[in-house]
C-alpha positions in Angstrom: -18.0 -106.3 98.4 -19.3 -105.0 95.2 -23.3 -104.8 95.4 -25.6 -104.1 98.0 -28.1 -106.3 97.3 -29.2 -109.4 99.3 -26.5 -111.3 97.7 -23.6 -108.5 98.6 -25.6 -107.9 101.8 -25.5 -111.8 102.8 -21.6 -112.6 101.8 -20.9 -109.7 104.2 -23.0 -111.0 107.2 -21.7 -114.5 106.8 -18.0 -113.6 106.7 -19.1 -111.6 110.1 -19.7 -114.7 111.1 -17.4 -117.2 110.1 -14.3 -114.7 110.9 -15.9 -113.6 114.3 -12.6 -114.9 115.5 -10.4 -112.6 113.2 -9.9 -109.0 113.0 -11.5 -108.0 109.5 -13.2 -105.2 108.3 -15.5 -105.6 105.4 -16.8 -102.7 102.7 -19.6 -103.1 100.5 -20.0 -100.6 97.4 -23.6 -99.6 96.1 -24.0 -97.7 93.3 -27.7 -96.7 94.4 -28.4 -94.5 97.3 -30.1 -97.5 98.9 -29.3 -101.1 99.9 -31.6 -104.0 98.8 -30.7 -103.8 94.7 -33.5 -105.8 93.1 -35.4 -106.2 96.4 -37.3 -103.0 96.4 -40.7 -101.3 97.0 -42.4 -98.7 95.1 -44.9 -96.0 96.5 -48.2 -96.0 95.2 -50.6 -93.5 97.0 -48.6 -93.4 100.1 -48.5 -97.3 100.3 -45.4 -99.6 99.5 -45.6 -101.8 97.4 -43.4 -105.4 96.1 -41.5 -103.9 92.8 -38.9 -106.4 92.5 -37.9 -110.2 94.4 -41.4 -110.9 95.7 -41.7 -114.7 96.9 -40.0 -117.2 99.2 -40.6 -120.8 99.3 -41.4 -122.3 102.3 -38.2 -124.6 101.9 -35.9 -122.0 101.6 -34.0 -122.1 104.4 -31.7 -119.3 104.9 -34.1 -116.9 103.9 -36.7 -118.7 106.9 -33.7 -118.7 109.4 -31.9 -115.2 108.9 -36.1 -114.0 108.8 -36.3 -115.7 112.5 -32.8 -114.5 113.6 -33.7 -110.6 112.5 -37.5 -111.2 113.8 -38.9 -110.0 110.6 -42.3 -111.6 110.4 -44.2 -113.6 107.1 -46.7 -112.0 105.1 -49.0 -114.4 103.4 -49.6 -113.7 99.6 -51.8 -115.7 99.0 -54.7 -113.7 96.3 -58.4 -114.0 96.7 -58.6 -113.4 92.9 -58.8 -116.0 90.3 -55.8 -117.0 88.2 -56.9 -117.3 84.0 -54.4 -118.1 81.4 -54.6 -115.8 78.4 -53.1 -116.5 74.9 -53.6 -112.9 73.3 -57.1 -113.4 71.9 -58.6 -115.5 74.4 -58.8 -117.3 77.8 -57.5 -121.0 77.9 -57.8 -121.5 81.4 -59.4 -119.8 84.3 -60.0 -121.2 88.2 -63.5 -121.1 89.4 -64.1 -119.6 93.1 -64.9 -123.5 93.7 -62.1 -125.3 94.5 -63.9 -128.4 93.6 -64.7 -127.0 89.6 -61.0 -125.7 89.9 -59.9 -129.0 90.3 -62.3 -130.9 87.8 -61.0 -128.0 85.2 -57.9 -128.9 85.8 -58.5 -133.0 85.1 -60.1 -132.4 81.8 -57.9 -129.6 80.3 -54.6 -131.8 81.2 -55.2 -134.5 82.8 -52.9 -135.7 86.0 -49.9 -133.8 84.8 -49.8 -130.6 87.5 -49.5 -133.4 90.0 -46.6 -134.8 88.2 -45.0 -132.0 87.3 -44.8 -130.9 90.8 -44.0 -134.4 92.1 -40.6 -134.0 89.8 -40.1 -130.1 91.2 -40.1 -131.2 95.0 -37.8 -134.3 93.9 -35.5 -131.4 92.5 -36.0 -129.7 95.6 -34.8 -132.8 97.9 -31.6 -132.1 96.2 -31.2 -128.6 96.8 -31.7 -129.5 100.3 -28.4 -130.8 100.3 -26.6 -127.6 100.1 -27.9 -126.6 103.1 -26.2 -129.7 105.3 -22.4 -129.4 102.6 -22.2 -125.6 103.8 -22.4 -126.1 107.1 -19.6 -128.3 107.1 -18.3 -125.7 105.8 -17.5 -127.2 101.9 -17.1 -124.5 99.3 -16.7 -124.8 95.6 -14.8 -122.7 93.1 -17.3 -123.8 90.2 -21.2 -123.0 89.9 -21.5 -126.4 88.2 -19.1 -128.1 91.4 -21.6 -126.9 93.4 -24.8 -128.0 91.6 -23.2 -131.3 90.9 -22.8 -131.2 95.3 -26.1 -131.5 95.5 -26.8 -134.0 93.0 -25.5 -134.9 89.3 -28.9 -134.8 88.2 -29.2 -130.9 89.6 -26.5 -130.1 86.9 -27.8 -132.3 84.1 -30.5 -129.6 84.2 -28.5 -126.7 82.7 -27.6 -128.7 79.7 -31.1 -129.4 79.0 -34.4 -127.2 77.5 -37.3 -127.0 79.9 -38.9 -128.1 76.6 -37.3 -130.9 75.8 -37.3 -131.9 79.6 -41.1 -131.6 79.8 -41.6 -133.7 76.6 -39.5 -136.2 76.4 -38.7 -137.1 79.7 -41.7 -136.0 81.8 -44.3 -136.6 79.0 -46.6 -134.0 80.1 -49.0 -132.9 77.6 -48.6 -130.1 74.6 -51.7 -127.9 76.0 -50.1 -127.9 79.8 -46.9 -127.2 78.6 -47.4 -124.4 76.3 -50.4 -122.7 78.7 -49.6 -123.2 82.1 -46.0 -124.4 82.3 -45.0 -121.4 79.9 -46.9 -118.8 81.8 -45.3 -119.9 84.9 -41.8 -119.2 83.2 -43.2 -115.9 81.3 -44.0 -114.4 84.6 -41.1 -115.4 86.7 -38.6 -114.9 83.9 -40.4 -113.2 80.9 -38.8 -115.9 79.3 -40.3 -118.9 77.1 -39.7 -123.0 77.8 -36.6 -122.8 75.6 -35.0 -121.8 78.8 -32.5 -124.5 81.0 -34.5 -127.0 82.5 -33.0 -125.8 86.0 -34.2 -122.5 85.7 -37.7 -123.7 84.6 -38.3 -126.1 87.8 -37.6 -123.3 89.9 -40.0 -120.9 88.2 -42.8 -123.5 88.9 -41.6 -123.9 92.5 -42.3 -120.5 92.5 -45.8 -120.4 91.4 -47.1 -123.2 94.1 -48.8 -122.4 97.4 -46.1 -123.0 99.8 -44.9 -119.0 99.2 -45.1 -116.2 101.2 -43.0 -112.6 101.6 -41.5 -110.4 104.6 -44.5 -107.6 106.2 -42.6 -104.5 104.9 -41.0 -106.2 102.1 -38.8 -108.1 101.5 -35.8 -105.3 101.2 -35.8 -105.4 104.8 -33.5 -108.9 104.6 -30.4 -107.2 103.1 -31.1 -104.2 105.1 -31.0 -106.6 108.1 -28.3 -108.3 107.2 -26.0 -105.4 106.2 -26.4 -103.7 109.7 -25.6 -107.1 111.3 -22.9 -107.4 109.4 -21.1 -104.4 110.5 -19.9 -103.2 107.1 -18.5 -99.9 106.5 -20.8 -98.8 103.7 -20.6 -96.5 100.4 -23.3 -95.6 99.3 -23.9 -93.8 96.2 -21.0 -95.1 94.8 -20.1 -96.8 91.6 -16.5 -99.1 91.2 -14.8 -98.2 88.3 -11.7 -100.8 88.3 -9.7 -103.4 90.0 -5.8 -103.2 90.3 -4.0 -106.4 91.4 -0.8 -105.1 92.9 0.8 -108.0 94.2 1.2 -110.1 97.1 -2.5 -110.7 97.5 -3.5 -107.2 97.8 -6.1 -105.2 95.5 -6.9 -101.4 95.0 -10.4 -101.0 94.4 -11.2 -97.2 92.6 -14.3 -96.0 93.1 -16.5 -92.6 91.9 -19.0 -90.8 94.9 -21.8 -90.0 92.1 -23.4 -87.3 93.4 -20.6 -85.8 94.8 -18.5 -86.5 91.5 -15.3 -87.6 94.0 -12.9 -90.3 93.4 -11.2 -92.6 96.2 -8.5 -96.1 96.1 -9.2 -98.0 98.7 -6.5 -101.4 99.4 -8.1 -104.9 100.1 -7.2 -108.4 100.4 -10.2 -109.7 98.7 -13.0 -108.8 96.6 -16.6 -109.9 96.2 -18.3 -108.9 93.2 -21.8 -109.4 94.1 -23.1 -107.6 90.8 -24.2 -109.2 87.2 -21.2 -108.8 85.4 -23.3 -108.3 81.9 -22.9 -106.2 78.8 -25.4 -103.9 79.9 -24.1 -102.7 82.9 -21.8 -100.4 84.1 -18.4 -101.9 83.0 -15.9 -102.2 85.7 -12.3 -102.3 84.6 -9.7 -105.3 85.9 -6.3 -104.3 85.9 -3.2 -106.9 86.2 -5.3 -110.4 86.4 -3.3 -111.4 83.6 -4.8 -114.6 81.9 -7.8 -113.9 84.4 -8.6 -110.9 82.5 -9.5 -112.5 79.2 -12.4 -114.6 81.5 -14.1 -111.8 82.9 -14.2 -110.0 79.4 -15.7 -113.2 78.2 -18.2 -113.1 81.1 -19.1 -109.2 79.8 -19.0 -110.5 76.3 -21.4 -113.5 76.7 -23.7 -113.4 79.2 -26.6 -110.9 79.6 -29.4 -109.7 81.5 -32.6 -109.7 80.7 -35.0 -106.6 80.8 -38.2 -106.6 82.3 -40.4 -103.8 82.7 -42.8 -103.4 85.9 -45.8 -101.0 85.6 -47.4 -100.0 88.6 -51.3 -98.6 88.1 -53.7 -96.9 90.2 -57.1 -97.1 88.5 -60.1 -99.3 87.3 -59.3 -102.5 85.2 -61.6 -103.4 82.3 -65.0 -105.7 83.4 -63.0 -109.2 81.7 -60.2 -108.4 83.9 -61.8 -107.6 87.4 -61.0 -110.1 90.1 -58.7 -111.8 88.2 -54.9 -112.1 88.5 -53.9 -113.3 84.3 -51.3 -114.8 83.1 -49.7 -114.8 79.8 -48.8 -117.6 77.6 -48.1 -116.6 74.6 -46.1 -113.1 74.0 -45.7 -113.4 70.0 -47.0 -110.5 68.8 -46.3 -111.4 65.5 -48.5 -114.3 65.9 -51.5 -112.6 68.1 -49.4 -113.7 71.3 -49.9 -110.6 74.2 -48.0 -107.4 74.8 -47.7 -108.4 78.8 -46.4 -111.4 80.7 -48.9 -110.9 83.8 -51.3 -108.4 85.4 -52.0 -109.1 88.9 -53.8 -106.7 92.0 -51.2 -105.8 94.2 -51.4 -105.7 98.1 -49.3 -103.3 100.1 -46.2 -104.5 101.7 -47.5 -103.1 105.9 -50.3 -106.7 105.8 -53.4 -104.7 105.8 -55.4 -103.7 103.3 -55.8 -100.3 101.9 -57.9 -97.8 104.0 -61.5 -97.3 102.0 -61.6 -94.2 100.2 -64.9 -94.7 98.8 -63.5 -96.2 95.7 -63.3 -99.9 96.0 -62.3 -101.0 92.9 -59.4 -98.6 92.6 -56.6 -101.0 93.4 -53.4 -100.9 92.4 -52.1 -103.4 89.9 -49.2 -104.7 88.7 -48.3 -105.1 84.9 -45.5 -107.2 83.9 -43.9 -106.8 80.2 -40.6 -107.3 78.3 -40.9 -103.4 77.5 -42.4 -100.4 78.2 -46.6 -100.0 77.3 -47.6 -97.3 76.1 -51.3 -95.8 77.2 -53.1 -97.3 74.4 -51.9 -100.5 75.6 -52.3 -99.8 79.4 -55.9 -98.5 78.3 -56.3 -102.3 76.5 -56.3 -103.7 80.3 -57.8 -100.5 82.2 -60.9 -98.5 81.7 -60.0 -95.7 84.0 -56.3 -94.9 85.2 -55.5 -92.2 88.2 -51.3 -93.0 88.2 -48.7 -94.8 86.7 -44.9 -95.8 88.2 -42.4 -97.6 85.9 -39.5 -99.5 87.1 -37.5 -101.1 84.1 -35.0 -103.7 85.7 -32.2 -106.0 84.6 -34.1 -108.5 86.5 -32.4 -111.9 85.7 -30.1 -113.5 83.1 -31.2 -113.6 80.0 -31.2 -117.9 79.3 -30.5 -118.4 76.1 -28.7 -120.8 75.3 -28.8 -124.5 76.6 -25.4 -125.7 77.8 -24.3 -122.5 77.9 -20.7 -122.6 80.5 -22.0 -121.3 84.4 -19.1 -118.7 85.1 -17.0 -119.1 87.8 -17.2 -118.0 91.5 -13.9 -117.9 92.2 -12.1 -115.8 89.2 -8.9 -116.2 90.9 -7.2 -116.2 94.6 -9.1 -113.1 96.3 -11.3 -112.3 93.6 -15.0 -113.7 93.5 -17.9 -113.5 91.2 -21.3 -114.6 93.8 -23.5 -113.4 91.0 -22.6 -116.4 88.9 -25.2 -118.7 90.5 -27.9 -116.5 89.0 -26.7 -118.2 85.7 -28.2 -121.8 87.1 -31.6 -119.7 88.4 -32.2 -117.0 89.8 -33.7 -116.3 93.1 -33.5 -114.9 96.5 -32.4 -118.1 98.1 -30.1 -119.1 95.5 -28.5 -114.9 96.1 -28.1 -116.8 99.4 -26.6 -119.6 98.6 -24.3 -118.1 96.5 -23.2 -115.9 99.2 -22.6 -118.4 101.8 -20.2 -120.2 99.3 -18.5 -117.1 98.5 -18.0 -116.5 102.0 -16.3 -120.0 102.7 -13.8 -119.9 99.9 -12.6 -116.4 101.2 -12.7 -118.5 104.7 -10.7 -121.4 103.2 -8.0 -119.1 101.9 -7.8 -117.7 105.6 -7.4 -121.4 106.7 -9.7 -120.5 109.1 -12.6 -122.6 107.8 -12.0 -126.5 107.0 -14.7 -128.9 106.0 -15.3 -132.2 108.1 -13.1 -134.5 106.2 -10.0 -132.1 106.6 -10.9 -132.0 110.2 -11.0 -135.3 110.8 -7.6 -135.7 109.0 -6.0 -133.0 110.9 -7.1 -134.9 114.2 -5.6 -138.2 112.4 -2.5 -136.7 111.8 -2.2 -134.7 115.4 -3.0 -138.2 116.7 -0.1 -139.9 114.9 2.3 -137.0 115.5 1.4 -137.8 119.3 
């Protein structure tokens, strides 16, 4: 398995599983010196704090069960601070500490649309659900799209539609909700516009409801969990450079010890590449595929991550900002738009506040952006600032383009791309998802896992042979 993150972390604890039976051994390769990839924490004045995947819905179901299984316990995230749309210039929409004037705000700016909009996300949601029952039965699907379509037709008619054009025409929500709230929704989860797949966009607003929470330590303890129940020899520190098919199912995997500056081949019968396969990242070579090789070089070629930049800053934000969390929702600079997609104050990772140090309203806040700020910008939002920490990810695809082909999970016999379902959304239950599926095709190819019609037809057939 190539990737340590929760994805790479997951496929490994679920083949644990389903090949309990079997002798196996499983390998996963991480570039980094630690496990978790995009689920991470960053220290701030000796406290840890969320830097990457930071929310789980209360629906997602893998993520609640492996949580339950590992006894790692919820911690609400819930902010005491009130939420205010800004457009660059100005705010267009801020809660009041009232729930009540919240609410009556909320009629006159746009009407019954947030209650509609949401109605159509938990419809969306209803289908998802389905996954959950098809996997367990043990169905796996070679396609992203096969398995969208699984869980309804309608699930993968979202891809090949805009947000935009979903919202408009379809929904018929109003100009002023769409381009304030529904876009700064999809600026902070994505750092992307509405242009985006309508898929993607419904699960950035699930994202933003109430019905979220996170793990108490962070959430990088759920791959770490599940790569110590899954038994995996690790690497660590180590980057692949290529995959060799040699024949007859097997594949030598070459890889580099980075500090140590060491090379080793390693043989396998299958291979889980549970990384973005993007143009910005380290490229890893495949060797012998033959007409499989032109696909993943199209995969390289095509498809793209996209950059966002996390500030972390200790220090005193300006008076218009204090005790709110803001949202952008408009980040056209050439048009006024702002130079950040969120600033929000950030609670530590342990459940408990910060001990008092005699200076209150020293917090630590969070800045979202699509690129690094430079101090007169940071000094736009702050009056007084004691520290700084970047972190500069390839967070999430970059959605471009509507209708854009999902690539494949299965590239070819014993070679599987999990990361592909990141192309349909991106989230830490969809990592999940992803990995369970890649996990049952490698199971299928065993023949040790078969789904409940091919049971039942086995037992037909035993029957008749009797």
């Amino acid at each position: 398995i190539i990737g340590g993150g929760v994805g790479g972390t997951a496929a490994a604890y679920f083949l644990n599983e389903l090949l309990s039976k079997q002798r196996h051994e499983i390998t996963i390769y991480e570039k980094n010196y630690r496990l978790g990839g995009r689920l991470h924490t960053v220290n701030v004045d000796n406290r840890q704090y969320e830097a990457g995947g930071s929310i789980i819905h209360e629906r997602n179901k893998y993520a609640a069960d492996l949580m339950a299984k590992f006894g790692l316990k919820r911690r609400a995230i819930r902010s005491d601070d009130r939420l205010c749309i800004y457009n660059g210039e100005r705010f267009v929409f801020c809660e009041s500490s009232w729930d009540i004037v919240t609410l009556i705000r909320l009629l006159r700016n746009y009407g019954l649309d947030l209650i509609r909009l949401q109605k159509q996300v938990n419809k969306v949601i209803d289908y998802f659900e389905r996954i959950y029952r098809l996997q367990s039965e043990q169905y796996a699907y070679d396609q992203v799209s096969d398995l969208l379509t699984a869980m309804d037709s309608l699930v993968y008619n979202l891809t090949r539609t805009s947000y935009k054009q979903l919202l408009q025409s379809e929904y018929k929500l109003s100009d002023e909700f769409i381009g304030q709230i529904v876009q700064s929704i999809t600026l902070v989860n994505y750092g992307q516009t509405i242009s985006i797949p309508a898929l993607v966009g419904l699960v950035s607003f699930a994202g933003a409801g109430s019905e979220l929470y996170a793990i108490e330590g962070g959430n990088k303890l759920l791959p770490l969990h599940l790569a110590h129940f899954s038994r995996a020899r690790m690497f660590l520190n180590t980057r692949v450079m290529s995959i060799n098919y040699l024949g007859d199912h097997r594949y030598r995997v070459d890889s580099e010890q980075i500090s140590e500056q060491s090379n080793r081949s390693d043989i396998y019968d299958y291979v889980i590449i549970a990384t973005p396969l993007a143009s910005q990242s380290n490229r890893i070579r495949f060797n012998n595929l033959t007409k499989r090789n032109e696909l993943i070089n199209d995969i390289f070629d095509k498809y793209h991550m996209h950059r966002t930049v996390a500030t972390f800053v200790k220090g005193q934000v300006l008076d218009k900002y204090k005790d709110l969390s803001v949202l952008s929702c408009d980040i056209d600079r050439q048009h006024g738009g702002s130079f950040f997609t969120s600033l929000s104050k950030l609670m530590p990772v342990q459940n408990r506040p910060p001990p008092s140090t005699g200076q209150s309203d020293r917090n630590v806040h969070k800045v979202f952006s699509n690129r690094r700020l430079d101090h007169h910008e940071l000094y736009a939002l702050f009056d007084e600032i004691d520290d700084t920490q970047e972190i500069s990810w390839l967070a999430y695809p970059e959605y471009k383009s509507v209708g854009q082909p999902l690539p494949p999970f299965r590239v070819r016999a014993g070679v599987y791309y999990l990361n592909a379902i990141e192309w349909a959304a991106s989230a830490i239950e969809m990592s999940l998802i992803g990995a369970k599926n890649v996990a049952l095709l490698v199971c299928h190819e065993l023949n040790v896992c078969q789904t409940a019609n091919n049971r039942a037809a086995n037992l037909t057939l035993n029957r008749v042979e009797l």
